[in-house]
N, CA, C and O atoms as a DFTB+ gen file, in Angstrom:
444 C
 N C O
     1  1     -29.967     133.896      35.863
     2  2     -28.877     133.494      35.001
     3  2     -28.654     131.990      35.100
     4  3     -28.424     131.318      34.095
     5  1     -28.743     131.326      36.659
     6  2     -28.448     130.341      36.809
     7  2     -29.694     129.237      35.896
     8  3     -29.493     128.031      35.754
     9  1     -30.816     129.885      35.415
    10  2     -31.900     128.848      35.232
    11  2     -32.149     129.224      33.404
    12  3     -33.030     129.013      32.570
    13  1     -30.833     129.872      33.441
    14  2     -30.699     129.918      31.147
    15  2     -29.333     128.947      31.328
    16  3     -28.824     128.210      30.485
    17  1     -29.028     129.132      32.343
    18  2     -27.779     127.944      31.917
    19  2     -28.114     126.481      32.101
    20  3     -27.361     125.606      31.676
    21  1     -29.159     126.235      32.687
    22  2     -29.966     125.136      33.011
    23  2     -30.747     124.834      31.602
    24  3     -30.634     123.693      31.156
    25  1     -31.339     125.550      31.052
    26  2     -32.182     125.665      30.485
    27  2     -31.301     125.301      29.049
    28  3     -31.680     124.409      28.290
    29  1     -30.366     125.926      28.854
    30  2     -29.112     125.889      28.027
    31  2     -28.391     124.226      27.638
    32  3     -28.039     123.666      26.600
    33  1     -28.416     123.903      28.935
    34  2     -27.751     122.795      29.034
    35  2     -29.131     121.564      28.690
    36  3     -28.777     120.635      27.964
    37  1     -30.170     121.545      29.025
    38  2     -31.132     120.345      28.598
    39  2     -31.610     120.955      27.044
    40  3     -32.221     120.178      26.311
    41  1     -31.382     122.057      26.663
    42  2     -31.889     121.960      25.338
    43  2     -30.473     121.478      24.533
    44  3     -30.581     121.749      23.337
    45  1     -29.133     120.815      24.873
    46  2     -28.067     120.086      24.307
    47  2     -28.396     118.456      24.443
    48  3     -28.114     117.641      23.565
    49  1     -29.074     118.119      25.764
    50  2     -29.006     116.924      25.944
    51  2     -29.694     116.480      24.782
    52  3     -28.870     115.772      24.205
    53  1     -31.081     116.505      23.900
    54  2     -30.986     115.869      22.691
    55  2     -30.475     115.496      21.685
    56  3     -30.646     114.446      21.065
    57  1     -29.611     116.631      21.421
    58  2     -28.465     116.385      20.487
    59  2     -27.492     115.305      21.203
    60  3     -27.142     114.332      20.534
    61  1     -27.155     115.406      22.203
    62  2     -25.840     114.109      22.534
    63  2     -26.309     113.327      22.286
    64  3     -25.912     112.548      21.419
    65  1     -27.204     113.218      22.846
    66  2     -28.308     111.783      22.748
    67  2     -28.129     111.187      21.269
    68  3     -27.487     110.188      20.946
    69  1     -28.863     112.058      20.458
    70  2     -28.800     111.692      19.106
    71  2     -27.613     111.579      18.083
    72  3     -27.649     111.414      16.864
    73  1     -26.475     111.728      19.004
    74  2     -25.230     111.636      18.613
    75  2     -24.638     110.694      18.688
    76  3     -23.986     110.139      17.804
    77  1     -24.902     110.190      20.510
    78  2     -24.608     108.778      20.517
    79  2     -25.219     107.932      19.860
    80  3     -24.493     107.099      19.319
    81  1     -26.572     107.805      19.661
    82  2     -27.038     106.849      18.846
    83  2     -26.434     106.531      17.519
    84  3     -26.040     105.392      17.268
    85  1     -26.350     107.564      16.622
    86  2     -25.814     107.611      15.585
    87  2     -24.324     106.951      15.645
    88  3     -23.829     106.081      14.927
    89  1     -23.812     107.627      16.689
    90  2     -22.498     106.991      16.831
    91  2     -22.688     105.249      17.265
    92  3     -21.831     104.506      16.786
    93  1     -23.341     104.861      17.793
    94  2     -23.883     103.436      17.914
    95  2     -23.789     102.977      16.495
    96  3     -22.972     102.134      16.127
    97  1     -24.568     103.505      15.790
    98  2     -25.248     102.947      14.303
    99  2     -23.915     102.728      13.277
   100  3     -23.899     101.931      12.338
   101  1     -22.697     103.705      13.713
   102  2     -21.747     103.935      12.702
   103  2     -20.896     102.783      13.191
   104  3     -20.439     101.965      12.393
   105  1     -20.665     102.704      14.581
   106  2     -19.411     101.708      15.267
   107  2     -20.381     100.200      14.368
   108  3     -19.906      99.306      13.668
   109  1     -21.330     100.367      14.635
   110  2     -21.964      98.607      13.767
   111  2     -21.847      98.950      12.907
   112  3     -21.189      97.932      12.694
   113  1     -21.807      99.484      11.956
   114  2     -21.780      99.183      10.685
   115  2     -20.363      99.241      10.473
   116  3     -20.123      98.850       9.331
   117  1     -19.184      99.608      11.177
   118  2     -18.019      99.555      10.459
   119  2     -18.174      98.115      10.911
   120  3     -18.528      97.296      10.063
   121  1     -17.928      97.686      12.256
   122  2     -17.625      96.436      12.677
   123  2     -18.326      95.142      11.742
   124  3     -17.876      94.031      11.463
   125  1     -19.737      95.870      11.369
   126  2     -20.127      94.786      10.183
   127  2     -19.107      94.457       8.961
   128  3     -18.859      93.292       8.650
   129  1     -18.628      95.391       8.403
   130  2     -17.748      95.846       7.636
   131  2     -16.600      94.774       7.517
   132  3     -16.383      93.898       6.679
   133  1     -15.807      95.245       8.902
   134  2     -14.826      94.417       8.957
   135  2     -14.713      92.796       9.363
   136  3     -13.756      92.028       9.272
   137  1     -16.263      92.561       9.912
   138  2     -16.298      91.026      10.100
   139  2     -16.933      90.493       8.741
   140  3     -17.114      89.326       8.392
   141  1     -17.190      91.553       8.145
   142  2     -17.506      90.695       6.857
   143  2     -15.963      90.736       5.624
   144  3     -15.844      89.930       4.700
   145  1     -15.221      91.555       5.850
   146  2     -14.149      91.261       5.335
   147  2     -12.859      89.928       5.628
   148  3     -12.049      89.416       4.855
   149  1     -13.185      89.669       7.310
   150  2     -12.639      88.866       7.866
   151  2     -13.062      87.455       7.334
   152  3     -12.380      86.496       6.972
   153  1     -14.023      87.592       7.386
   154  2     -15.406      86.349       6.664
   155  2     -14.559      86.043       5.373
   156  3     -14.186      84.947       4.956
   157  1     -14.365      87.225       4.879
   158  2     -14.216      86.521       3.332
   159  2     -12.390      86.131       3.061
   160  3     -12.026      85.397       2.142
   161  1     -11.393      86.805       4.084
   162  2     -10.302      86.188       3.929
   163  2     -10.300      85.193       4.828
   164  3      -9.178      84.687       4.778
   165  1     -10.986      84.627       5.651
   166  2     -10.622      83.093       6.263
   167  2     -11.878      82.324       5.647
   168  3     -12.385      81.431       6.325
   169  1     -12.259      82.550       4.730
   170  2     -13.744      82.022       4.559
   171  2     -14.632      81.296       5.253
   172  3     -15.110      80.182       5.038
   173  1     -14.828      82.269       6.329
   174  2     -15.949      82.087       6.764
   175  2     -17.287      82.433       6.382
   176  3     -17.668      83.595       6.238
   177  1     -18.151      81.189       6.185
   178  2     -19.485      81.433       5.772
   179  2     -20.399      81.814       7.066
   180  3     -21.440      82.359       6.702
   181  1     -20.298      81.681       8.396
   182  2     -21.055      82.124       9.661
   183  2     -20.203      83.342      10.111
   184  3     -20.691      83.804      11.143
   185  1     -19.496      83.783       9.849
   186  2     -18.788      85.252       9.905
   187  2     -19.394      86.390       9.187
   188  3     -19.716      87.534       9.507
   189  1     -19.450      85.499       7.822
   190  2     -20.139      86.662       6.828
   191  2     -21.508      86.804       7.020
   192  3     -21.869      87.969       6.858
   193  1     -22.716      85.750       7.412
   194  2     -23.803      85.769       7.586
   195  2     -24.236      86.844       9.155
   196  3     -25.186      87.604       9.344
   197  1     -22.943      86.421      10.144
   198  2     -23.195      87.479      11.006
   199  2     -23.218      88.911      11.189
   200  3     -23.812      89.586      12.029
   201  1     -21.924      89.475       9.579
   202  2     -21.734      89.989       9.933
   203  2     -22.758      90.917       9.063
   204  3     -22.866      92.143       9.076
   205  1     -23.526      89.881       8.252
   206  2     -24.667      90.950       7.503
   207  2     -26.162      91.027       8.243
   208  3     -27.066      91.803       7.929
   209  1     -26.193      90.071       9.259
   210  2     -27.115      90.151      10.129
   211  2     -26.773      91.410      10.913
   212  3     -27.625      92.277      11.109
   213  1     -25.385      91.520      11.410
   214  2     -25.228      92.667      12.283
   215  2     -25.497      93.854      11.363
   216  3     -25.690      94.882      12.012
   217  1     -25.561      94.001      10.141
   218  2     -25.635      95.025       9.268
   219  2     -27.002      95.551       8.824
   220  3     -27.497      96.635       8.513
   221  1     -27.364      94.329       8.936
   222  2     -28.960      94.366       8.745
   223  2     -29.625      95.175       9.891
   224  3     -30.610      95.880       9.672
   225  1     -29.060      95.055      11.120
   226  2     -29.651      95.017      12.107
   227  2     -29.513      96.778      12.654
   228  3     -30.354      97.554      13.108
   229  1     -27.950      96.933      12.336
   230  2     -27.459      99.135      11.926
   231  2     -28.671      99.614      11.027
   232  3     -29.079     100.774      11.067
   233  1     -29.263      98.554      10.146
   234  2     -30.383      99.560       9.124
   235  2     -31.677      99.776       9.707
   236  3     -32.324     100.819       9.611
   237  1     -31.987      98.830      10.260
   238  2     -33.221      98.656      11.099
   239  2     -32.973      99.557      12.030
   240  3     -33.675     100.523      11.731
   241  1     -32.250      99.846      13.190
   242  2     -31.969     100.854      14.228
   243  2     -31.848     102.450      13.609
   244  3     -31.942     103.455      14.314
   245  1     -31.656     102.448      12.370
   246  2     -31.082     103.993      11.635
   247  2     -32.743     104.092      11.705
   248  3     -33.414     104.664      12.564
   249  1     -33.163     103.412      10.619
   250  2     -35.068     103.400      10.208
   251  2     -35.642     103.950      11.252
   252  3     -36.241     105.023      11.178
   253  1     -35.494     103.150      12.515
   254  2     -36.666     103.418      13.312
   255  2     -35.821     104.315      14.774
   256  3     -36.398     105.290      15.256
   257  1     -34.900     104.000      15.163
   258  2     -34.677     104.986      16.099
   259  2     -33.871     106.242      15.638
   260  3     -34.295     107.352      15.955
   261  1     -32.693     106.113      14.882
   262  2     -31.989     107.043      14.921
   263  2     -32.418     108.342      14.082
   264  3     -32.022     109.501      14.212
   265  1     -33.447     107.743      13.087
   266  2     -34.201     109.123      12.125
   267  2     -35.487     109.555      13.263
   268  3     -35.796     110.746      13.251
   269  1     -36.199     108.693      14.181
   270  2     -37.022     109.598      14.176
   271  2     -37.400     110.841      15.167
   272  3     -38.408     111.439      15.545
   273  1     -36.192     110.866      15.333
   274  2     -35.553     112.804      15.764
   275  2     -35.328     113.470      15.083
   276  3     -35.837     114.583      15.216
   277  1     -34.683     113.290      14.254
   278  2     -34.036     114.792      13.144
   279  2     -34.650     114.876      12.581
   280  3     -35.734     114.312      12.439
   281  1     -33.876     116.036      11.777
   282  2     -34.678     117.049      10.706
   283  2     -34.669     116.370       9.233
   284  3     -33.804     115.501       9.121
   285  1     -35.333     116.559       8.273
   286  2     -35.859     116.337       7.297
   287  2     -34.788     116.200       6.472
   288  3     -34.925     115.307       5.636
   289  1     -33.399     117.019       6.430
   290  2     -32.134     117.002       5.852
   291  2     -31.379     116.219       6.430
   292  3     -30.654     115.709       5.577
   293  1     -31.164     115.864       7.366
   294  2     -30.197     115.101       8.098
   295  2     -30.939     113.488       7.439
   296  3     -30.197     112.673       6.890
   297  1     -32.535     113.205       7.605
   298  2     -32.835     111.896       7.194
   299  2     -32.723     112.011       5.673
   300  3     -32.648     110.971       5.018
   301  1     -32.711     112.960       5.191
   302  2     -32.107     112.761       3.710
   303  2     -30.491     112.132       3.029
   304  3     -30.222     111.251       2.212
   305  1     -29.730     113.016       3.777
   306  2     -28.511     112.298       4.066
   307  2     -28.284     111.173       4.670
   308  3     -27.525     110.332       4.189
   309  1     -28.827     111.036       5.646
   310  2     -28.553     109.535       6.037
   311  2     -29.310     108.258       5.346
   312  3     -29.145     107.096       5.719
   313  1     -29.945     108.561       4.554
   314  2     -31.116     107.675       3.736
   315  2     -29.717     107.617       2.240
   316  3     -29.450     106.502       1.791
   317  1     -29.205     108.491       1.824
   318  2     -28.032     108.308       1.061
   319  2     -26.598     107.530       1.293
   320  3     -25.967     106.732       0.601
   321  1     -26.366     108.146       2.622
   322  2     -25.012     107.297       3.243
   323  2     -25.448     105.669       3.283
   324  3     -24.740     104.781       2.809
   325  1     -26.648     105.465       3.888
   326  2     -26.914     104.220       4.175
   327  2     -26.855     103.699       2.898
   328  3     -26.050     102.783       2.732
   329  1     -27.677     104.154       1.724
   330  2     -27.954     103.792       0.083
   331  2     -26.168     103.027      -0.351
   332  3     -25.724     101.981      -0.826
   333  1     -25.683     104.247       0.143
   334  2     -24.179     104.142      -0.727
   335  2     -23.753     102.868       0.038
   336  3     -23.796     101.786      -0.549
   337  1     -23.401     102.937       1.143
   338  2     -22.852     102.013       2.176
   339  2     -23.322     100.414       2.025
   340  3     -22.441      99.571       2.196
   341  1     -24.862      99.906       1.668
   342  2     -25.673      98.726       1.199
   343  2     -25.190      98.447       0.092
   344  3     -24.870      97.273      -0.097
   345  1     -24.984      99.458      -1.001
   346  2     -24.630      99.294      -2.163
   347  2     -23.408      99.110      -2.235
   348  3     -23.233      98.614      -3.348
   349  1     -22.245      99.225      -1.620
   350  2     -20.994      98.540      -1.851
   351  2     -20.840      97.275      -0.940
   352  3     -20.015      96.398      -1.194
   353  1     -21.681      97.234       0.131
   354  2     -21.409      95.848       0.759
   355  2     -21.541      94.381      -0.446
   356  3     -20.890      93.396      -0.796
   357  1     -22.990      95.147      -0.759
   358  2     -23.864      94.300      -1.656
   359  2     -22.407      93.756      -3.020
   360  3     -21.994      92.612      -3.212
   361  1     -22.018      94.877      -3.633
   362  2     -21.236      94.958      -4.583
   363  2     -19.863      93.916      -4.282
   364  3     -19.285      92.980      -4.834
   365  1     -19.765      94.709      -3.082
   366  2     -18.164      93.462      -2.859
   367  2     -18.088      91.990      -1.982
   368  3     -17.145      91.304      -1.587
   369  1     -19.569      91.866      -1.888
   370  2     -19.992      90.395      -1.617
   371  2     -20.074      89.758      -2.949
   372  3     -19.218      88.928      -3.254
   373  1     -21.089      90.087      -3.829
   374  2     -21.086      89.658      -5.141
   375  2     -19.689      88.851      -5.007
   376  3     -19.476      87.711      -4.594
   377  1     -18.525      90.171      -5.664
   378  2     -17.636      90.023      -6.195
   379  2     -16.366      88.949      -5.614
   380  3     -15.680      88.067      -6.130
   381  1     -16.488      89.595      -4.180
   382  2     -15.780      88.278      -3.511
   383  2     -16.345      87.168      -3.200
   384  3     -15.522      86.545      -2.529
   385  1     -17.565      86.397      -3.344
   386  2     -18.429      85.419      -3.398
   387  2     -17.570      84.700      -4.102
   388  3     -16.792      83.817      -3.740
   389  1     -17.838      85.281      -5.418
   390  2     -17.178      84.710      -7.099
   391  2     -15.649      84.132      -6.354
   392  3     -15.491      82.931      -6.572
   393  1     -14.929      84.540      -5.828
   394  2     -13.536      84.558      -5.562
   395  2     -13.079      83.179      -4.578
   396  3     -11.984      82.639      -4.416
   397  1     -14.763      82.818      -3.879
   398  2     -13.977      81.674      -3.084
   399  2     -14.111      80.777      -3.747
   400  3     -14.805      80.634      -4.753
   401  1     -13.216      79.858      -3.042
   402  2     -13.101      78.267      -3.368
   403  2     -14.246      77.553      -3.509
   404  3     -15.329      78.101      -3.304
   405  1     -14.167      76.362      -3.843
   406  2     -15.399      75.514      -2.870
   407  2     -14.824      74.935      -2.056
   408  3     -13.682      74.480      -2.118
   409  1     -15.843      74.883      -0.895
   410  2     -14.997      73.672       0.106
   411  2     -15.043      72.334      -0.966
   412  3     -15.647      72.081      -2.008
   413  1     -14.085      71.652      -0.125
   414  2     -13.748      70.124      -0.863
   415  2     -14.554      68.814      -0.306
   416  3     -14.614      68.559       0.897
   417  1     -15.141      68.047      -1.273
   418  2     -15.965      67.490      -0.462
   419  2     -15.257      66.362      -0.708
   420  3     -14.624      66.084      -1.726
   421  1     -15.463      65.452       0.713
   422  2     -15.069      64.558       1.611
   423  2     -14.255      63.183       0.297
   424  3     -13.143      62.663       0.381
   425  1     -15.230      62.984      -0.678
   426  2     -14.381      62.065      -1.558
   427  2     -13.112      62.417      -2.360
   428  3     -12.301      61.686      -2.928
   429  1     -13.193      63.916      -2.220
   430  2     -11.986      64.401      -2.911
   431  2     -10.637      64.240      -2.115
   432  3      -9.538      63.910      -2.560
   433  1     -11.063      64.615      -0.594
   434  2      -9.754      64.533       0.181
   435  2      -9.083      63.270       0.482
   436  3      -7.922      63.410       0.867
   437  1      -9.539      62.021       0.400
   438  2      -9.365      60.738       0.750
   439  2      -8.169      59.958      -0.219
   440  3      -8.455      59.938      -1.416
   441  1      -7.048      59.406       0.111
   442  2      -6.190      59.674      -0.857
   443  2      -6.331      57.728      -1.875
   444  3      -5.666      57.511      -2.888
């Protein structure tokens, strides 16, 4: 009995495993999220570049570590979430791009 509960318990450890990872992949991409929102209300241009590097960097880790465990449905879905998720970053960079200022250059400020 004692060696199905053993047995029980390491056929879970993949799944945590692959849980945490995932859960890795999700905490970066919100945090991309929100440093790229931060980026765009203090306008920061090295905020936003980081924070799509850090975003860049959740897609690359999904690609190669976090799919290549699961099942064929799970990388289907996550090949969508990610789709959707790129596609509104993409969308509300555009849009808030359009929205900033320019910085002011140096002959303008000089009175």
């Amino acid at each position: 009995a004692r060696e199905a509960v053993a047995a029980g318990e390491q056929a879970r450890l993949p799944a945590i495993a692959w849980r945490k990872l995932a859960g890795l992949s999700v905490l970066w991409t919100l945090y991309a999220v929100a440093v790229l929102a931060w980026g765009f209300l203090r306008s920061s241009r090295p905020a936003r570049y980081a924070a799509l590097g850090l975003l860049g960097a959740a897609v690359v880790k999904v690609f190669v570590v976090d799919l290549s465990e699961v099942q064929a449905i799970y990388r289907v879905v996550s090949f969508l979430v990610l789709g959707v998720v790129r596609l509104g970053v993409s969308a509300a960079y555009q849009k808030l791009r359009g929205r900033q200022r320019p910085p002011a250059s140096p002959l303008q400020t000089r009175p």
